[in-house]
C-alpha positions in Angstrom: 58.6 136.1 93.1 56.2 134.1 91.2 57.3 133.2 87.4 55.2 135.3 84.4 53.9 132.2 82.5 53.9 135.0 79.6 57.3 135.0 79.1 58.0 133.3 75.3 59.3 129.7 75.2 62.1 130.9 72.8 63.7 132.6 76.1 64.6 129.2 77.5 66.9 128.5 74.3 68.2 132.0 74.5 69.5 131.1 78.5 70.9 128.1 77.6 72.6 129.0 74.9 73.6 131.9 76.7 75.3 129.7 79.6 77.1 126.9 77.4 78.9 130.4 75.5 79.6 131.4 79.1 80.8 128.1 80.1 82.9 128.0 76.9 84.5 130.9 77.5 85.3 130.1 81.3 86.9 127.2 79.9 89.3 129.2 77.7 90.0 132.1 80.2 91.3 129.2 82.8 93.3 127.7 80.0 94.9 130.9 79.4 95.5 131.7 83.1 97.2 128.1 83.5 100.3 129.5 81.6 100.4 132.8 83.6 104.1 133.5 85.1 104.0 132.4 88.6 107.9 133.4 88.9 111.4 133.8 85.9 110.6 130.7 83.6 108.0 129.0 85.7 104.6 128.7 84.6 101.5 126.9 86.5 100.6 124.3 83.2 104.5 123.3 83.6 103.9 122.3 87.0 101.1 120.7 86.2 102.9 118.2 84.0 105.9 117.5 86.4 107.7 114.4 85.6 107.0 111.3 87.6 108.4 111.0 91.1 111.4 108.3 90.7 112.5 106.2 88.3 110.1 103.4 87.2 107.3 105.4 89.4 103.7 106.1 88.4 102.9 110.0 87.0 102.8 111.8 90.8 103.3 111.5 93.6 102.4 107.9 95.5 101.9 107.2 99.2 103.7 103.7 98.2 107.0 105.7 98.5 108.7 107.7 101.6 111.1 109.5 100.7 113.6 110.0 103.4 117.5 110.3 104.2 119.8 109.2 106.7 122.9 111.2 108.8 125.8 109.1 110.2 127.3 111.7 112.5 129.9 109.5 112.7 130.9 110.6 109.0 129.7 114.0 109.5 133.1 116.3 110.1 132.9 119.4 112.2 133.4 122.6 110.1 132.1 120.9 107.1 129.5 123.1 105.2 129.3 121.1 101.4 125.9 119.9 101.6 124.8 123.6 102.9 126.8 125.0 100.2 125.6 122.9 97.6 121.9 124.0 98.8 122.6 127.1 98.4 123.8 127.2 94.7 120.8 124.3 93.9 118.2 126.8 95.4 119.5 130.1 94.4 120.0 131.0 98.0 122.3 133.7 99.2 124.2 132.0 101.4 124.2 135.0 104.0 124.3 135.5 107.8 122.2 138.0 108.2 119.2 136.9 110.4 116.9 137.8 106.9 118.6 135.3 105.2 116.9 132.2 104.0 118.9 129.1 104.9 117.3 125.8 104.1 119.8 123.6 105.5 122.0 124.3 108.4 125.1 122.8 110.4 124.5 122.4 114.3 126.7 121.2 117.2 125.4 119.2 119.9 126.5 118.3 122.9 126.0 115.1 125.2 125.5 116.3 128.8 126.9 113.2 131.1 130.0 112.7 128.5 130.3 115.9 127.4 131.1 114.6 123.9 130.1 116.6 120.8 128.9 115.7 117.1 128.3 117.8 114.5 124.8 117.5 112.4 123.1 118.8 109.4 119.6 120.2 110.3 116.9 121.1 107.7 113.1 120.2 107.6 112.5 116.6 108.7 109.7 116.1 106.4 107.5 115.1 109.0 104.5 112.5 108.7 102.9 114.3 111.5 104.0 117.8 110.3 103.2 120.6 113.0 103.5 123.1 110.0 100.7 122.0 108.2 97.9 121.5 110.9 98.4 125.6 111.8 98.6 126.6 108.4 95.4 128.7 107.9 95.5 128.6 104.1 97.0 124.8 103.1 100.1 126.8 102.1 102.0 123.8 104.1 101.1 120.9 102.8 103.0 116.9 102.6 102.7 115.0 99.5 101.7 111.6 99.4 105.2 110.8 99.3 106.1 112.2 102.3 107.8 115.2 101.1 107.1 118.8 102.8 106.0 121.7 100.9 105.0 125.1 100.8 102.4 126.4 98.3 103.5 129.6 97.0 100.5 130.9 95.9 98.8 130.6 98.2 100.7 131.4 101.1 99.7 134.4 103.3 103.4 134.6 105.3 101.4 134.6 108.5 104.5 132.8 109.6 102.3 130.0 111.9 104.5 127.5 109.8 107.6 129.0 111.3 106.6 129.2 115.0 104.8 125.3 115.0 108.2 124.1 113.5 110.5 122.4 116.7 113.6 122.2 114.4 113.6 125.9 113.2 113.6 124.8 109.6 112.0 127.6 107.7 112.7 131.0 106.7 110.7 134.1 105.8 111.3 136.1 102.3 111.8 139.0 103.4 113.3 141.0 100.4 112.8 140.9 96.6 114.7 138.0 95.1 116.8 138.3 91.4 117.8 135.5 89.2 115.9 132.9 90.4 116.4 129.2 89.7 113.8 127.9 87.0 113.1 125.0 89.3 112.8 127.0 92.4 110.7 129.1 92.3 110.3 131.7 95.2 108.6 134.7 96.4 109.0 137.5 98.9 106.4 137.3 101.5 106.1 133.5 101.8 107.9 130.6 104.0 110.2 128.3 102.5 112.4 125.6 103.5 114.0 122.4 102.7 112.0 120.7 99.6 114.1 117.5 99.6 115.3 119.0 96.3 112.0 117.7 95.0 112.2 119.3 91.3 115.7 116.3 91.4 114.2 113.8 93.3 110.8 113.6 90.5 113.5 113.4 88.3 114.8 110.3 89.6 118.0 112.3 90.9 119.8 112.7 94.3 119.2 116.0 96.4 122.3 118.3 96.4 123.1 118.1 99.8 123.5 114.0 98.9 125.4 114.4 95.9 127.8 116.9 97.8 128.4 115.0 100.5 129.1 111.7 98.1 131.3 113.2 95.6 133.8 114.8 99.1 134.3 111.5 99.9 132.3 111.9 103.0 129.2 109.2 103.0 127.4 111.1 105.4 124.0 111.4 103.9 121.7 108.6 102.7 118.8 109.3 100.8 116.0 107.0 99.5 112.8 105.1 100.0 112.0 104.5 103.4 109.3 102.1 102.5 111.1 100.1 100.4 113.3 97.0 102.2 115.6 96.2 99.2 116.7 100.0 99.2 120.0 101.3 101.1 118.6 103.9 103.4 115.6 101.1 104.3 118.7 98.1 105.1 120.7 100.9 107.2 117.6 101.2 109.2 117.3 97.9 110.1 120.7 97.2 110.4 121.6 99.7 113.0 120.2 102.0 116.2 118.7 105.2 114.5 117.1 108.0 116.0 115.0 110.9 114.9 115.0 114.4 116.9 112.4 115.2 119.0 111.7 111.7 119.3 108.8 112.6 122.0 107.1 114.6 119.8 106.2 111.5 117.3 106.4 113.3 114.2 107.3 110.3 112.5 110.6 112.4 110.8 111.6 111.1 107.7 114.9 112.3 108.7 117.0 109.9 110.6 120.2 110.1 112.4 123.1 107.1 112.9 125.1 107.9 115.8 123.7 110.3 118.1 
C-alpha cells in the first residue's frame, strides 16, 4: 500500500520518539528480568558476574585452559565411596538408590577378561571435547565451555533426555521429583538433566572439586585435577610421565578424564 504524502511531517518525530521510549523501556524490563529467581538464592545477573575461572585467569572462561583430572586405580580402594559422598553433600544430592535418584558420580568395578583381575573406578561425566551430549541436544541445553568443562543449561533445557541416551558412560540423571533446600551454588530443577559439573562454581573459584579434596584429605591420592594444557602443572607431568588411558578410547571423545592403571 502506497504512502499518503498527506500525512503531517510532525508524525515522523511522534514515531521516533515513540520507538526510543519503547526501546528505553525494553532496556529496563530486561534489566529487571536479569535479577528474576532462577532457583533458592540464585539469580541470572549473579551468574552473570561469576568470578574468574582459576587463579591468575582472565574474567571467563578461556580455551587456553583444559580442565581435567586424573584416576590412579592403583590408589583407588574397593568399597571406597568419599569422593561420591562428598558430591553428594557439595551438590545437595540425595545420595539414594532408587533408580530416580540423581547420582553425579558413581563407583564401578571392572574386570580384565584374560587375567581376570579387577580395579575399582570412579565414573562421572568425562567432559568430553567431542561431547556426544551436546551434538543431539535440540535446544543447546548441553553445552562445553571454552574450558572444556560440560554443562547443562537449566533454562533452557526441555528434558527430552537425548543427552542421556547419546552419553556412553551413563553420566547423567533426570530430575524427576521436586527438589528442597537447594545449594546456592547448584542450582537445580525438576524436569532437566544434570550431571557432573567438575564442581565448576569451586573450580572458578580457583578451588579443588569435592570429589578431589575428599579423596586428598583420606589419605588416598587417587584423584588429580588440573590443567591439561598446562606442562608445568601436576596432572599435565603425570600424563607425560606415565601410560594413561581414557574410556571408550575408540570413540575419540578426547575425555578430559584420564585413567592410570587400567
Amino acid at each position: 500500500m502506497k504512502q499518503d504524502k498527506t500525512t503531517p511531517s510532525s508524525d515522523t518525530t511522534d514515531t521516533t520518539d515513540t520507538k526510543t521510549s519503547r526501546r528505553g523501556f525494553l532496556g529496563v524490563a530486561a534489566a529487571g528480568l536479569a535479577g528474576i529467581m532462577i532457583a533458592p538464592g540464585v539469580r541470572l545477573i549473579e551468574i552473570a558476574q561469576a568470578a574468574p575461572v582459576g587463579v591468575g585467569s582472565s574474567p571467563g572462561a578461556s580455551s587456553k585452559v583444559r580442565w581435567g583430572m586424573l584416576i590412579d586405580s592403583g590408589k583407588c580402594a574397593s568399597g571406597c565411596t568419599d569422593c561420591v559422598t562428598a558430591c553428594n553433600t557439595e551438590n545437595g544430592l540425595s545420595g539414594g538408590t532408587r533408580t530416580t535418584d540423581s547420582q553425579w558420580i558413581r563407583k564401578i568395578e571392572i574386570k580384565e577378561i584374560r587375567t581376570g583381575k579387577t580395579q575399582s573406578l570412579p565414573m562421572m561425566c568425562q567432559h568430553c571435547a567431542e561431547p556426544p551430549c551436546v551434538d543431539v541436544c535440540p535446544t543447546g541445553a548441553s553445552f562445553k565451555r571454552a574450558d572444556g568443562i560440560v554443562l547443562v543449561d537449566k533454562h533452557i533445557c526441555i528434558g527430552c533426555r537425548y543427552c542421556v541416551m547419546a552419553c556412553p558412560y551413563k553420566a547423567r540423571s533426570f530430575v524427576h521429583e521436586p527438589l528442597q533446600d537447594q545449594k546456592v551454588d547448584v542450582p537445580r530443577g525438576k524436569g532437566t538433566v544434570e550431571g557432573c559439573t567438575l564442581c565448576v562454581h569451586k573450580v572458578d573459584r580457583g578451588e579443588q572439586p569435592a570429589c578431589v579434596s575428599a579423596c586428598s584429605k583420606a589419605g588416598h591420592e587417587a584423584i588429580v585435577f588440573g590443567d591439561l594444557n598446562d606442562p608445568n602443572s601436576e596432572i599435565s607431568k603425570r600424563v607425560a610421565r606415565y601410560p594413561t588411558r581414557q574410556i571408550r578410547e575408540d570413540l575419540n571423545l578426547d575425555t578430559g578424564v584420564r585413567y592410570l592403571g587400567i
